[in-house]
C-alpha positions as CSV (number, residue, x, y, z in Angstrom):
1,X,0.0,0.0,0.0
2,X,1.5,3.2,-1.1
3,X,1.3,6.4,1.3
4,X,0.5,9.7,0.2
5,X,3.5,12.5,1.0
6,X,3.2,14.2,4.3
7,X,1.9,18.3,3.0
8,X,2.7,21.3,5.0
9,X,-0.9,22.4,6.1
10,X,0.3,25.4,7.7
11,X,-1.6,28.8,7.4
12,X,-0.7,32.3,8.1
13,X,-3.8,34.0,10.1
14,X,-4.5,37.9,8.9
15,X,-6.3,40.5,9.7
16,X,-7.6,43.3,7.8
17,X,-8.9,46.5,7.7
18,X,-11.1,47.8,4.5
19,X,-11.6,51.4,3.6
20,X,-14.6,51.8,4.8
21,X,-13.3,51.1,8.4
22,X,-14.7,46.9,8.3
23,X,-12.5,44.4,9.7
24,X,-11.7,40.6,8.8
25,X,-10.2,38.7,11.2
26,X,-8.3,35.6,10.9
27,X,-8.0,35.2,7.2
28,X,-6.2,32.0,6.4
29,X,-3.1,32.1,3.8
30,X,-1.1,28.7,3.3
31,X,2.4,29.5,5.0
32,X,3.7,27.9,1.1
33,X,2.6,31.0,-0.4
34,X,4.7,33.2,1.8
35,X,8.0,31.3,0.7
36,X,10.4,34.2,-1.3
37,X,11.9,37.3,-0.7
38,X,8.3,39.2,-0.9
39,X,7.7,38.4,2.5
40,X,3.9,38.7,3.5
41,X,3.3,41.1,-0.2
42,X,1.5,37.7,-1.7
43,X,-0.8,37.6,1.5
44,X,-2.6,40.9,0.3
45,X,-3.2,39.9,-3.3
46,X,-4.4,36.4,-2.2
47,X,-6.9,38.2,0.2
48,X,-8.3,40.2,-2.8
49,X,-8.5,37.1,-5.1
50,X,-10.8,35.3,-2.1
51,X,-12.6,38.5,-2.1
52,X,-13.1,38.5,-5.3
53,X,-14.3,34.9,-5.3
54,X,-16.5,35.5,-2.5
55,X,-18.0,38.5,-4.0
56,X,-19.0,36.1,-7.2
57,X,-20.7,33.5,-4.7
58,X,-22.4,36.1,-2.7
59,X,-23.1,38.8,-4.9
60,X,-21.8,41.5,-2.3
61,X,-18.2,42.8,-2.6
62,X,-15.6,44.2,-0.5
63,X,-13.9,47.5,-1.0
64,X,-10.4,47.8,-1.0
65,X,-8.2,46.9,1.7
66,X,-6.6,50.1,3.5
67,X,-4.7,47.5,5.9
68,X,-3.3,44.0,6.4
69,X,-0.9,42.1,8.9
70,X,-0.6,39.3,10.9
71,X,-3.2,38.0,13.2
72,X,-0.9,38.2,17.0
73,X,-0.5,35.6,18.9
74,X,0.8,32.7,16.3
């Protein structure tokens, strides 16, 4: 029997903070994205793409984001 590779299922928790003064706690980017010398750049235009995706789903869409960083406390 033949076993499947171990992954790395590690996420990154954000928060952020839209224009119009909302907040959006604990959004989840996979710690593989982060890899390079952008540092947490990719984490902000990953978090518009899920947007983006959830706006199609929902039909109600986020403004822009005026803030992101790290959830404290990982």
């Amino acid at each position: 029997m033949a076993r499947k590779k171990a992954t790395d299922n590690t996420y990154v928790l954000f928060d952020i903070i839209y224009e119009d003064g909302t907040l959006s706690s604990n959004r989840k980017i996979e710690s593989a994205e982060l890899l390079g010398q952008e540092g947490d750049t990719p984490a902000k235009w990953l978090i518009e793409a899920q947007d983006r995706k959830i706006a199609e789903m929902s039909g109600n869409s986020r403004g822009p984001i005026k803030t992101i960083c790290r959830t404290p406390g990982q």
